[in-house]
C-alpha positions in Angstrom: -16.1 13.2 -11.3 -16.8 9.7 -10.3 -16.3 8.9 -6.7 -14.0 6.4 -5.6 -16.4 3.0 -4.3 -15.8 2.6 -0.7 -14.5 -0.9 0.2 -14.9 -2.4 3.7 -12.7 -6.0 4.0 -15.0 -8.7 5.5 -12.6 -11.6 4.5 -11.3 -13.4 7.8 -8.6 -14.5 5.9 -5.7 -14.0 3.2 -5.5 -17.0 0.6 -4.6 -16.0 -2.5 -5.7 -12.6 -4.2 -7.5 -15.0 -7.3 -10.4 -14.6 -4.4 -10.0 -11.2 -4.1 -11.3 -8.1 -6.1 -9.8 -5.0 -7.6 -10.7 -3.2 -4.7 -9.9 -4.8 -2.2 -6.5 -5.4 -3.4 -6.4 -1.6 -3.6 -7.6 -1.8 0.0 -4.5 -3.6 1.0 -2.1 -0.9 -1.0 -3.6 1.7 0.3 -3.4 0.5 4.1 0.3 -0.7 3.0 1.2 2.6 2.3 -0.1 4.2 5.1 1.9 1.5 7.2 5.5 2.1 5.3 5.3 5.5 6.9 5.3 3.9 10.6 8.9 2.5 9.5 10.1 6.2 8.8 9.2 7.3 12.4 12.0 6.8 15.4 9.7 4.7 17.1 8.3 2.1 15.1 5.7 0.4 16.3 1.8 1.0 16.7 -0.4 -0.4 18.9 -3.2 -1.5 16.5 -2.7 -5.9 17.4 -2.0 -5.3 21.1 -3.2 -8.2 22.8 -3.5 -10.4 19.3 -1.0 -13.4 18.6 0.4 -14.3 15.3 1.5 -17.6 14.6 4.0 -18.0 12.2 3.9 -21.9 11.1 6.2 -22.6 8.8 6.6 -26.3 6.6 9.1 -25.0 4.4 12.2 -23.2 5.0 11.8 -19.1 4.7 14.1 -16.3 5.4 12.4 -13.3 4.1 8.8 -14.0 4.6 9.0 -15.3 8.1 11.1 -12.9 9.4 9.0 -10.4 7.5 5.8 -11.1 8.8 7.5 -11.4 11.9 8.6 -8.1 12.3 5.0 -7.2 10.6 3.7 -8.4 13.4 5.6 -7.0 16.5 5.4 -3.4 14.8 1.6 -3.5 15.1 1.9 -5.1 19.2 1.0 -8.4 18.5 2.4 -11.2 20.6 4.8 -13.3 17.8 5.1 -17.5 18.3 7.5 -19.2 15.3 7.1 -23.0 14.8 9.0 -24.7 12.4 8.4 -28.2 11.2 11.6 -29.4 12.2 11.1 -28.4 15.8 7.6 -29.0 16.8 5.2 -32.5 16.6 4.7 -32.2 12.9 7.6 -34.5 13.4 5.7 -36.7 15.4 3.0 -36.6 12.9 0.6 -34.2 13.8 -1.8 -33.2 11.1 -2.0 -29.4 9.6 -5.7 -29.4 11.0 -4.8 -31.1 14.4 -2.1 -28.2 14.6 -4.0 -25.5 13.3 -7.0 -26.6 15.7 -4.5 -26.7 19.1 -3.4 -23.4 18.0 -6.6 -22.2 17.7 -7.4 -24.0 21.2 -4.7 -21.5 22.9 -6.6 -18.4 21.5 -4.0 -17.4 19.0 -5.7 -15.0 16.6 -4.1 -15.4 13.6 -1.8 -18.2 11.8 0.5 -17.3 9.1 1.1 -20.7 7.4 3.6 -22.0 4.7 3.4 -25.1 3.2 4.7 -27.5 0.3 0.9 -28.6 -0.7 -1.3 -26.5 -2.6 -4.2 -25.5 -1.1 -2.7 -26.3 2.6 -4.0 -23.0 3.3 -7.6 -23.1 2.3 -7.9 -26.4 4.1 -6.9 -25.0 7.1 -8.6 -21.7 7.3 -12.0 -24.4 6.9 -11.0 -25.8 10.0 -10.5 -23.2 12.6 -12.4 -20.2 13.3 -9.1 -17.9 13.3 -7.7 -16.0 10.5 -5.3 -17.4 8.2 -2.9 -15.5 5.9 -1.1 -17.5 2.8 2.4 -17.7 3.4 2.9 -19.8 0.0 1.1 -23.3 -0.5 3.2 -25.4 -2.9 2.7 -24.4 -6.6 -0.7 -22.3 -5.7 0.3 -19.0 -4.1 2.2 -16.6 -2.7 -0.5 -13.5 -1.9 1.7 -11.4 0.2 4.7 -11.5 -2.3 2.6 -10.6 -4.9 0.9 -7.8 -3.0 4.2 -6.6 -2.5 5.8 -6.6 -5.7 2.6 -4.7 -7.2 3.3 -2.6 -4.2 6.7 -1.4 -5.5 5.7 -1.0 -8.9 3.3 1.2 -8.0 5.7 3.5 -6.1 7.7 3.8 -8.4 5.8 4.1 -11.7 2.5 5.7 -10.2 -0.1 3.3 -11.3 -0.3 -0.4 -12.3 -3.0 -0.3 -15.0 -1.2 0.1 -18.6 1.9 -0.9 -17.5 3.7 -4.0 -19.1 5.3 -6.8 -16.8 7.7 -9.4 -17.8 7.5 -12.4 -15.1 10.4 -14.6 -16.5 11.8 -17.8 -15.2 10.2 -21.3 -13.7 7.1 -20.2 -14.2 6.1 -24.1 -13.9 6.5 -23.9 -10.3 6.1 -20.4 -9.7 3.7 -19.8 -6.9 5.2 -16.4 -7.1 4.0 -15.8 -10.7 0.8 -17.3 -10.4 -0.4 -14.7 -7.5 1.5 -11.6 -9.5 -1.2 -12.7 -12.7 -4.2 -12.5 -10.4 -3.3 -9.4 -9.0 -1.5 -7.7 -12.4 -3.8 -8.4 -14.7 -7.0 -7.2 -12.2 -5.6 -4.0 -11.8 -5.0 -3.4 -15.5 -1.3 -4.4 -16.3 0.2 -5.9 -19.4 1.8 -9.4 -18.5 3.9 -11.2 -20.2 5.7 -14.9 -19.2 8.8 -15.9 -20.5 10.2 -19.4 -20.1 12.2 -22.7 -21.6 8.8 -24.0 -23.0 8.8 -27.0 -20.7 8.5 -24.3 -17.7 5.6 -22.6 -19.3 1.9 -24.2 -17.9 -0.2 -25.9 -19.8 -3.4 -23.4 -20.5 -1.6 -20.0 -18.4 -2.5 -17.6 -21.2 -6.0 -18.5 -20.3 -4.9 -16.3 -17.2 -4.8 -13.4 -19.6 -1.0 -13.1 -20.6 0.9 -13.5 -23.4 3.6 -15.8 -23.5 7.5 -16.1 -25.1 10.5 -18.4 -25.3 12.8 -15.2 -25.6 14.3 -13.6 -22.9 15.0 -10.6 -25.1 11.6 -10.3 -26.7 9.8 -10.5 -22.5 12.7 -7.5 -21.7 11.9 -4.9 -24.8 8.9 -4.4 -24.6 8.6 -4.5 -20.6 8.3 -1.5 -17.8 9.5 -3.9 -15.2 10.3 -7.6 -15.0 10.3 -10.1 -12.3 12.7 -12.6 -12.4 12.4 -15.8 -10.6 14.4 -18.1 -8.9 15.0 -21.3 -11.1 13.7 -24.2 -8.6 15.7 -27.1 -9.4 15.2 -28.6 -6.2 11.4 -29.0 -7.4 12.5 -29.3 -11.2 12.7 -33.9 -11.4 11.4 -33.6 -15.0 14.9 -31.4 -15.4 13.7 -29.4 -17.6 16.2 -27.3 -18.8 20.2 -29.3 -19.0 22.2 -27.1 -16.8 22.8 -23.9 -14.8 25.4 -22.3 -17.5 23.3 -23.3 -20.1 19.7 -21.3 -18.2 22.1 -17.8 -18.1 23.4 -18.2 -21.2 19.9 -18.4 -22.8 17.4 -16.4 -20.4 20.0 -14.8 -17.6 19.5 -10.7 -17.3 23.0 -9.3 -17.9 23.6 -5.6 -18.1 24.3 -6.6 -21.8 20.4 -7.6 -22.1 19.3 -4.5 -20.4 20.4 -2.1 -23.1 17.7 -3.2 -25.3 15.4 -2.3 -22.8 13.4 0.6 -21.7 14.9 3.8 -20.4 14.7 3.2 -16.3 13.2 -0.4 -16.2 12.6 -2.0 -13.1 14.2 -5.1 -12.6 12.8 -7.3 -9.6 13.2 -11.0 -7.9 11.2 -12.0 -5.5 14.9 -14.0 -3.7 16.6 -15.6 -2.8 18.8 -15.0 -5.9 21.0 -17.4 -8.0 23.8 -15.1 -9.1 25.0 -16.1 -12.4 21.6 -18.2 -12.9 18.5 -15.9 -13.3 20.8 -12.5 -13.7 24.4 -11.3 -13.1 25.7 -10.1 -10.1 25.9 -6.4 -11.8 22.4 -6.6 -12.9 20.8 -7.9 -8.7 22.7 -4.9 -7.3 22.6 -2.5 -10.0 20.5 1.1 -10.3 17.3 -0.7 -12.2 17.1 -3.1 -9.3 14.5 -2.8 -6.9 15.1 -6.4 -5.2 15.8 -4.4 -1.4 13.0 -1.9 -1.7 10.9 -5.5 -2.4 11.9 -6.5 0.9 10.8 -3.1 2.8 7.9 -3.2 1.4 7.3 -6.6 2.8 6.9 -5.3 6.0 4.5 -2.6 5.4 2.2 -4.8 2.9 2.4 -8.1 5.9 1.1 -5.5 8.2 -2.1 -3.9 6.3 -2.8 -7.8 5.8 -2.8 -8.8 9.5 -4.2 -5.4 10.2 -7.5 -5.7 8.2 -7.9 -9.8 8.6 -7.1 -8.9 12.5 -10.6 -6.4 12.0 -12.4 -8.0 9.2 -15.6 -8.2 11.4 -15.0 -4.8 12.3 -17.9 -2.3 10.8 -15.2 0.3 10.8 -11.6 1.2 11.4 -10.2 2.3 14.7 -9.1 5.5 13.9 -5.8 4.9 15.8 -5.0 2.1 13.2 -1.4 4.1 12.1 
């Protein structure tokens, strides 16, 4: 019997998981799952980041992933500070690295950052010493969303390689999709993209997926797909004619999903455009797994703080959970 390899996480930071192996995306899961089971107990909260601070610095507007790595944060003892663009000197003009370097001046630990440009993130974590975690940078990324969609799948179908995922929707500006490839497709998965063909990227199957224009085609032959949110507000080139016209021609309707797979799971990463990406019936019916997504957040935000928190650890407190 082969022995599983033992991984130890040296990164100091969390960009995108293209830099990151099999392994020690597995690392993450593993610690994720160990993590979900503080949020059963009465008390929820460990004391693994007492006396670290998180900031959460945030260029674009976010519900779910702020408060999510908010909350990630306080259950592991760290001290939390939120800026937001509209309320700090960003206005003023303040450079990401001028920020990222006064943040780093008053000993925060680690900065969770979110930004409209790609590669915001990688800039910054070369220009301060502290750890940075990928909150999404423009069209690049979105690590932790990933992390935590292949998080779900894996509880509830046991085991990611083999299985075959549908990502469908504005894959064009999908940093969403583009860190659900890297991770998918290490770990073994089938993908699949589905889009108008003026949201499909030039040169993506050279990610390793296949691709289709038909919603119907991307949902038979899938185990779970991943809808997106249609980002008009990004979409100038308007790229498909109208929001009617998108759910009449690639909307998931519980019509749709009877062509589909006994028990497939049917995701979104939010927030959802009822009656645009998929009917009301199909976001809050039994395949849906869009809440357990958001759970999950938690626990997958805190194995990443935990391990870029210890990276230059040799070993792992034994009091980490």
């Amino acid at each position: 019997m082969a022995t599983k390899k033992i991984v130890t996480w040296t990164k100091k930071d969390l960009l995108g998981l293209e830099y990151l192996t099999k392994e020690e995306i597995e690392l993450i899961l593993d610690d994720a799952r160990s993590f979900k089971e503080v949020l059963t107990r009465p008390l929820r909260k460990v004391p693994t980041l007492r006396g670290k601070t998180v900031v959460n610095l945030f260029y674009e507007p976010s519900t779910r992933t702020r408060t999510s790595f908010e909350l990630a944060a306080k259950r592991l003892s760290a001290d939390v500070i939120n800026i937001v663009k509209e309320s700090s000197s960003i206005q003023k003009g303040e450079t990401l690295i001028d920020t990222g370097r006064n943040l780093e001046a008053l000993k925060t630990d680690i900065i969770v950052v979110r930004h409209n440009c790609s590669g915001a993130a990688m800039m910054l974590s070369r220009s301060v010493s502290i750890s940075v975690v990928n909150a999404g940078d423009g069209w690049h990324e979105h690590p932790t969303q990933a992390l935590l969609d292949i998080f779900t799948l894996k509880e509830k179908l046991g085991a990611i390689n083999g299985i075959n995922v549908s990502i469908i929707g504005d894959i064009a500006h999908s940093r969403v999709a583009r860190s659900n490839i890297w991770g998918l497709t290490k770990l073994g998965a089938n993908v699949t993209v589905c889009a108008p063909e003026g949201l499909i990227p030039a040169g993506i199957e050279e990610l390793g997926v296949k691709i289709t224009n038909s919603v119907d085609e991307a949902i038979k032959r899938a185990d779970a797909i991943n809808v997106l949110r249609m980002q008009f507000e990004r979409d100038r080139a308007e790229a498909f004619p109208s929001t009617i016209e998108y759910f009449k021609t690639f909307g998931i309707t519980e019509e749709r999903l009877k062509n589909a797979k006994k028990g497939i799971i049917v995701m979104h990463p939010g927030p959802i455009n009822r009656g645009v990406e998929m009917s009301a019936e199909v976001a809050d019916g039994a395949n849906s797994v869009i809440l357990e997504q958001v759970t999950n957040g938690i626990a997958v935000r805190m194995a990443v703080l935990y391990l870029v928190a210890h990276a230059k650890r040799e070993e792992a407190p034994t009091d980490a959970v």
